[in-house]
Residue, then its C-alpha position, 0 to 999 in steps of 0.5 A: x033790233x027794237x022798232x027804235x031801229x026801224x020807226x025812223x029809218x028816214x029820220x036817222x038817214x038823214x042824221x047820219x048823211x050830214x056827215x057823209x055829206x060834210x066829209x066829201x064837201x071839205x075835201x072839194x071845197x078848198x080846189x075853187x078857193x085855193x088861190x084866195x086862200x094863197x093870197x090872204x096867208x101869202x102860202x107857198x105852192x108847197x104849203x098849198x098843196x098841204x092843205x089840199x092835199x092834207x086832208x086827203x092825206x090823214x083821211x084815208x089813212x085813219x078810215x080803218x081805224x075809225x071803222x074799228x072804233x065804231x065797231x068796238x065803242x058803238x057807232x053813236x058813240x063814235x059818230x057824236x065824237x067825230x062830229x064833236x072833233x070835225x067841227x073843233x078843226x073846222x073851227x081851227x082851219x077857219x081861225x088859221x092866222x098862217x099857212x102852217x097853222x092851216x096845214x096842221x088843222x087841215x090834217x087834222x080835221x081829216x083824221x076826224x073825219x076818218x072817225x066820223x065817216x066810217x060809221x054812216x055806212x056801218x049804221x045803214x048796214x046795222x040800224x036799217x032794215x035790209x029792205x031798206x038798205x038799197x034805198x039808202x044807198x041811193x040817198x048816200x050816193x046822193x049826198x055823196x055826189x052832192x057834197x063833191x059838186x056842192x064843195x066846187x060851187x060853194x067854194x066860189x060863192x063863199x070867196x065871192x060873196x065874203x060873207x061878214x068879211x070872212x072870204x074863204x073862211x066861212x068854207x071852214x067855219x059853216x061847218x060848226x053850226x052844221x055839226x052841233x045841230x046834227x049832235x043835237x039831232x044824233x042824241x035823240x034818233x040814233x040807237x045805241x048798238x054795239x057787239x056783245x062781245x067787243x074785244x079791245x082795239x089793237x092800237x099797233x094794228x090800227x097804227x100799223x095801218x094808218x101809217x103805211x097807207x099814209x106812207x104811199x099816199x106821201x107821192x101823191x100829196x108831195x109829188x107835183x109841188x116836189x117835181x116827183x124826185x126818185x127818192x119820193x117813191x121810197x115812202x110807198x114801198x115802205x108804206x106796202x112793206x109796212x102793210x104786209x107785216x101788219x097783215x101777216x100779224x093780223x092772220x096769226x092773231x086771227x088763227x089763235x082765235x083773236x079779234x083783228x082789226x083788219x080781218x084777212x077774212x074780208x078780203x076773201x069776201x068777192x063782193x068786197x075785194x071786186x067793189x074796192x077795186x072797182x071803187x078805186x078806178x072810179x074815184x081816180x077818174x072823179x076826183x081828177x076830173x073835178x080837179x082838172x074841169x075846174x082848173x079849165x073853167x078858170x084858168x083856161x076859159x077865164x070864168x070867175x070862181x063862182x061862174x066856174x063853180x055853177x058850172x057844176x049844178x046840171x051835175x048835181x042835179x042829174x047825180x041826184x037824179x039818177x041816184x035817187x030816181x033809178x034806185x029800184x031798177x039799181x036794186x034789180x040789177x046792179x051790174x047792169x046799173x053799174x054797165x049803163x052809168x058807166x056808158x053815160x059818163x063817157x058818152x059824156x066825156x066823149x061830148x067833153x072832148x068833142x067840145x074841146x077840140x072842135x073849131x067853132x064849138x062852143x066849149x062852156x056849153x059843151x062842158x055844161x051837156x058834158x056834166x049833165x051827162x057825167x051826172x047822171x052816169x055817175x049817180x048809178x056808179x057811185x053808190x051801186x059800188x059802195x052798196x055791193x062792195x058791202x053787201x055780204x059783210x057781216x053786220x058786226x064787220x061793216x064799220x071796218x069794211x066801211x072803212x076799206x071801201x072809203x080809204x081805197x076811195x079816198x086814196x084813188x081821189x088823191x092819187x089821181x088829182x095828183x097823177x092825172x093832174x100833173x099829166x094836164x097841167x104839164x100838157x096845159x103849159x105846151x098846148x094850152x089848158x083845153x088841148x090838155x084836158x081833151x088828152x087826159x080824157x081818154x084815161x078817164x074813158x080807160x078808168x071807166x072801162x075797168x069799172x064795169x069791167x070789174x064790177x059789171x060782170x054777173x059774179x060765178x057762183x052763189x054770193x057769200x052769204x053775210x053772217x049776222x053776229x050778236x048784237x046788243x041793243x040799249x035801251 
C-alpha cells in the first residue's frame, strides 16, 4: 500500500458508501410508492410484484460475479462501471412508459447494482489501513441502515411532493445526479489496486452462479402474486442442484492449481460461514419487517405515505447512533454487540406488540418507541456481522467474499418480504392488519434468537489468520 491508500481513508469512504448507500435506498424506495406507481402505468399486481421483487431478483443473483470482477479488473475499475451502469437503468426506470418497460429496467439496474456493491466492502478490506476497518464498518453499517430507512421516507415525500411533475419518477431519476458526481469524486480518491497475478474470469462459473441463485430466488419473487402453485418449487431445486455441480467444478479446478471464482476455501473459513448464516437470519427479519410496518401504517392505520414514511426517522436516527457512536465498544467485543443489539431490537418488538394488542394503547406512538428501539439494536447487528463475516478473508479474496456475504443478505431480504409477507397479509384479511403484524412478530423475535445464537457465541479455538496475497499498486 502507498500513503495514497492511507492519507484519505475519510475521503475515499465517503466515496465508496454512496454506492452502498444507493443500493439499499433503490431496493426499499419502491415499497412506499408502489401503488402510485400501479396507478400511472395501469400495472397488474404481477408486473408490480416484478418491479419490486426484480431488483432483489437480479441483484443477489450477480453479487459473486461482481465481487469476482473486481477482484481480477481492479475495484475502481469496477465500481466507476457500476456507477456508470446504476445510473444508465435509473435512468431508464425513471423514463419507463409501460410496466413491462420498467420491470426490465428494474432488473436491470439490479445486476448493476451487483457490479457496484461488492466493491465497497472489497476496498475497506484492501485500501484501508486495518486500524481503521472497524470504523468504517461502523459507518457501512450507517449508510446501510440509513438508505433502508431513507428509501421508506423518500418514497412518500417524492410521491407527495411530485417534484416538477415527476411523482414517483424522481425515485429513480435522483439517482443519475448522485452517480455522476460520485464518478467525478471516485477518479480523483480511489487507487488503482489489483492482484499481480489476476487469472481470467471463469464466465460459465460466474453463470453458473448466478442463475442457480436466481433459479431459488424465483418462489419468492413469484410466489404471493402466483398463489405459491407446487410447480413454483421446482426452479429451487433446480437452482441448489445447479449450485453443487458449479461447486464441485470449482473444487476440481481448485486442486489442479487454478483460480476459482468461488473458492471452496472460503466456505471453510468459520468466521465467513457463521456471519453468513447469521446474515441471513437477520435480513429476513429487517427486510419484512419494513415491508410489513409500512403496509400497517398505510393500510392499516391510514397514514399517508409521506406521514407513514416519517414514521421511519426515530430509526434512522438511533441506527446511526448506535452504529457510529458505540463502534469502539463493538471493536472490543463483537459478540457481546451482536448479543445486546439483538436484545434491544426484540425489546423493541416486544413494545410493538404490546402496542398492537393492548386495548386503549396508542398504536403510532407505540410503533414510534418501537422503531427507535429496533434502531438502535439494529445499529450494532447489522454492521458488526458484516465486519466479522469478512474478518479472516484474505485481501485478494474480499471482493468475492463480499460478494457471498451480500447475495445471502440480499436473498434472505427477498425471501422473507415475500414468506413472512404472505403470512401477514393472509393473517390481515381474516383478523385485520394490527392483529396480523402482533402475529408475525414472534418469528421476527425467533430470527433474532438465532442471530446471537450463531454469531453471539465467542468461537472455539484460535480465529484464521487472513493471508495477505500480492498486491500491485498503480501509481
Amino acid at each position: 500500500m502507498t500513503s495514497t491508500i492511507s492519507a484519505r481513508p475519510r475521503l475515499l469512504l465517503a466515496v465508496v458508501l454512496v454506492a452502498a448507500f444507493m443500493g439499499q435506498f433503490d431496493f426499499f424506495v419502491v415499497n412506499v410508492a408502489a401503488p402510485a406507481v400501479q396507478d400511472s402505468l395501469s400495472a397488474t399486481d404481477a408486473e408490480l410484484e416484478l418491479v419490486v421483487g426484480g431488483y432483489a431478483f437480479a441483484y443477489a443473483s450477480g453479487l459473486i460475479a461482481g465481487g469476482r470482477l473486481g477482484d481480477l479488473y481492479g475495484h475502481r475499475r469496477i465500481y466507476l462501471t457500476g456507477l456508470i451502469l446504476f445510473a444508465v437503468t435509473s435512468g431508464l426506470c425513471g423514463l419507463a412508459p409501460t410496466a413491462a418497460w420498467l420491470v426490465i429496467a428494474r432488473v436491470l439496474q439490479g445486476f448493476a447494482a451487483a457490479v457496484m456493491i461488492p466493491q465497497v466492502l472489497a476496498t475497506i478490506s484492501t485500501a484501508l489501513p486495518a486500524g481503521r476497518r472497524g470504523w468504517a464498518m461502523g459507518w457501512y453499517g450507517a449508510a446501510t441502515g440509513t438508505g433502508s430507512i431513507v428509501g421508506q421516507i423518500l418514497g412518500g415525500w417524492f410521491v407527495d411532493a411530485d417534484l416538477a411533475g415527476l411523482g414517483w419518477r424522481a425515485i429513480f431519476l435522483i439517482n443519475l445526479p448522485i452517480a455522476a458526481l460520485t464518478f467525478a469524486a471516485a477518479c480523483v480518491v480511489m487507487p488503482r489496486i489489483r492482484r499481480a497475478d489476476a487469472p481470467r474470469l471463469d464466465g460459465g462459473a460466474a453463470a453458473g452462479i448466478g442463475l442457480a441463485l436466481a433459479l431459488v430466488l424465483v418462489p419468492f419473487v413469484l410466489g404471493r402474486e402466483w398463489g405459491w402453485p407446487i410447480w413454483l418449487w421446482l426452479p429451487p431445486l433446480a437452482g441448489i442442484g445447479l449450485f453443487r455441480v458449479v461447486l464441485r467444478a470449482e473444487r476440481r479446478l481448485a486442486d489442479r492449481g487454478g483460480d476459482p471464482i468461488l473458492d471452496p476455501g472460503l466456505l471453510k473459513v468459520p468466521s465467513l460461514r457463521r456471519g453468513a448464516l447469521a446474515s441471513i437470519a437477520f435480513m429476513l427479519f429487517f427486510a419484512s419487517f419494513m415491508f410489513r410496518l409500512t403496509i400497517l401504517l398505510q393500510q392499516g392505520e391510514h397514514l399517508s405515505p409521506l406521514h407513514a414514511g416519517l414514521v421511519f426517522v426515530p430509526s434512522g436516527i438511533t441506527f446511526v447512533t448506535s452504529s457510529l457512536l458505540m463502534r469502539s465498544w463493538v471493536a472490543r467485543d463483537r459478540e457481546r454487540a451482536i448479543r445486546t443489539g439483538a436484545l434491544v431490537t426484540g425489546l423493541g418488538l416486544v413494545t410493538a406488540m404490546t402496542g398492537l394488542l393492548v386495548n386503549g394503547l396508542p398504536t403510532v406512538p407505540a410503533l414510534v418507541v418501537a422503531v427507535c428501539l429496533t434502531g438502535f439494536g439494529n445499529g450494532l447487528v447489522l454492521p458488526t456481522l458484516i465486519g466479522y463475516s469478512l474478518s479472516d478473508i484474505p485481501p485478494a479474496r474480499a471482493g468475492v467474499a463480499s460478494g457471498l456475504v451480500t447475495a445471502a443478505q440480499q436473498f434472505a431480504a427477498s425471501a422473507g418480504v415475500a414468506l413472512l409477507g404472505t403470512l401477514f397479509l393472509t393473517l390481515a384479511a381474516t383478523d385485520g392488519h394490527a392483529r396480523a403484524m402482533a402475529w408475525t412478530l414472534p418469528l421476527d423475535l425467533l430470527l433474532l434468537a438465532a442471530v446471537a445464537v450463531i454469531a453471539g457465541r465467542r468461537p472455539h479455538g484460535p480465529r484464521a489468520d487472513a493471508r495477505t496475497e500480492p498486491q500491485h499498486i498503480e501509481a
